[in-house]
Structures are given as structure tokens and as C-alpha cells.
N, C-alpha and C positions, 0 to 999 in steps of 0.2 A: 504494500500500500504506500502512495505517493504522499508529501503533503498537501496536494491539490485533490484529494479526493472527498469524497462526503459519502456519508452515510445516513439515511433514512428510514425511520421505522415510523408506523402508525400503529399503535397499540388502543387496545380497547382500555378504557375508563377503570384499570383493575390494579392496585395497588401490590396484587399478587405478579405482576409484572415491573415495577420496581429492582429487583437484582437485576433482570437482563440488560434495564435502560444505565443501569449505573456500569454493568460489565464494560457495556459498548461505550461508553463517555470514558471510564480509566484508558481502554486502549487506545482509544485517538487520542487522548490526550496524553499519553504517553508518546504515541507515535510525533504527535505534534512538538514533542520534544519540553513537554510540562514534568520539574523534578515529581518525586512523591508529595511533596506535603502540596505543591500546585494541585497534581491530581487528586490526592482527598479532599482538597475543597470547592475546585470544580464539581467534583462528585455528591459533597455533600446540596450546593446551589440546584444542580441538575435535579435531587430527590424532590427537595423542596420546590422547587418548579413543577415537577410533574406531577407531586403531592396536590399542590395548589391548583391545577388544570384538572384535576381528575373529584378534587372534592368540592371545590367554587365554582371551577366554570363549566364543568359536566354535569355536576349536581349528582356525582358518583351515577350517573347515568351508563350502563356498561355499552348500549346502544352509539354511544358518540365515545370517539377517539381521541387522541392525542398523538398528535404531530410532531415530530423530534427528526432536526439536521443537525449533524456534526460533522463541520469542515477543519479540518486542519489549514494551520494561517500558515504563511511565508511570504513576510511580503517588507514591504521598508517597515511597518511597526514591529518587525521580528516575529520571532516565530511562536505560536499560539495557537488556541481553539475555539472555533466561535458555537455556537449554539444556539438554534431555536425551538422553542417549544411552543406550540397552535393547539388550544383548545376549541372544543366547538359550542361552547355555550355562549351567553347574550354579553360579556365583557361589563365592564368598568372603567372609570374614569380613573385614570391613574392619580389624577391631580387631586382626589378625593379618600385618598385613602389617608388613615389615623396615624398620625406621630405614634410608636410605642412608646418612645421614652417619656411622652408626655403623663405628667403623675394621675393622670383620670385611667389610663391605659395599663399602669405598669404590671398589676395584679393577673390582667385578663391572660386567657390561655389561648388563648391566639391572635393575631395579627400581625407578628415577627416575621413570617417568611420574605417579605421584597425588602428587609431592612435588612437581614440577613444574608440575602442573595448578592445585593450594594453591596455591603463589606466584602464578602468573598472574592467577586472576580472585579474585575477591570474595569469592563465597562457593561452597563446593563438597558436595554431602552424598552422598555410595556408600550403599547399601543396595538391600536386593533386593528386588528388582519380583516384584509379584504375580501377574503374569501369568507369571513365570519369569525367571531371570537376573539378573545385575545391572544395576543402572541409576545413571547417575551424573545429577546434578543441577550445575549449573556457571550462575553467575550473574557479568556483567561489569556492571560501574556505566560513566554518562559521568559524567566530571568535569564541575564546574561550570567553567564559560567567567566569561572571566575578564575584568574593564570595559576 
């Protein structure tokens, strides 16, 4: 496998699908030349993204999918992995979503995951896919190696 290549899976709405989609995110992202701690946390953004498309925007619907490309990067930003994940439910206004840190928030048992996804990789962009649903865009860089 090249770094110009992608990979694509459409999976059904089922969290018992989870190992496979992390299996396939560590080896591009290996391939794509991410050390280990890069790939376990790419890995960990990737879960939580697909977590998030399968129980908010499928509405754990098993009928509707999830959309996942892994391209390996090589390009003047260096070498990296980029990642999209397309649910097929009605989306959200990203600009809408709740501060966690904020103290009304801090207690609640969810709404971590896109604050969580931000810290992990590089660059992250939510916005709705045209084809329907939301789609999240997630980009992990390799460090440069070091003499």
C-alpha cells in the first residue's frame, strides 16, 4: 500500500463493528508513517467519531450506515492521515454545540467527544455533507523524526 491510497468502509450503525474500524485506522496510520502514541490517539478520535455517528446521528438506527475514508497524507504539510466519517442522520449545527468545561456542563456524562476529538488530532472540520448528515473531517500529522 502506497501513501496515496484510501481506504473505505461503510458499516452499519453497530458499535459491535468498532474493532474492525479502529484495526483499519492503526494500519494507515501507521502506514502513513504516525509513531504509536500518534496512532493510539488517532485511534482513540476515530472510536469516538464513529461512537458519535452511530448513536447521535443514526439514532443507533442499524438501517443507516457510516461512512469512513482513510487516506494516507504526503504532501508539503508532511506526512499524515486524514479521515472522514458521514453519518446518515439529520446533523447539527456545529456552532451550537455546549462548552464542556463550562461549570453548568462539567458533571454531565456526555458531550466530550468533538472537544476531545480537537485535542487529539491536528486538524478537525464538522459540517454537513451533501449527500446528507454530518460529516467530520479529522487530520493527524507524523512528527518529524528526530537525528
Amino acid at each position: 500500500m502506497t501513501r496515496d491510497t484510501s481506504v473505505r468502509l461503510d458499516v452499519r450503525s453497530s458499535l459491535d463493528l468498532l474493532d474492525l474500524v479502529q484495526s483499519v485506522s492503526d494500519q494507515i496510520s501507521r502506514i502513513a508513517g504516525l509513531d504509536e502514541e500518534a496512532v493510539h490517539w488517532t485511534s482513540v478520535a476515530v472510536r469516538e467519531c464513529v461512537i458519535n455517528a452511530i448513536k447521535h446521528g443514526n439514532r443507533n438506527d442499524d438501517r443507516k450506515r457510516v461512512h469512513l475514508e482513510f487516506t494516507a497524507l504526503d504532501g508539503e504539510a508532511g506526512p499524515g492521515i486524514a479521515i472522514r466519517v458521514r453519518d446518515e442522520g439529520s446533523g447539527f449545527d456545529p456552532a451550537c454545540l455546549a462548552d464542556c468545561r463550562a461549570p453548568e456542563n462539567l458533571l454531565k456524562g456526555s458531550g466530550r467527544g468533538i472537544f476531545l476529538i480537537r485535542s487529539f488530532m491536528d486538524e478537525l472540520d464538522l459540517h454537513r455533507a451533501p449527500e446528507g448528515g454530518m460529516e467530520v473531517v479529522m487530520v493527524k500529522r507524523a512528527q518529524p523524526q528526530q537525528a
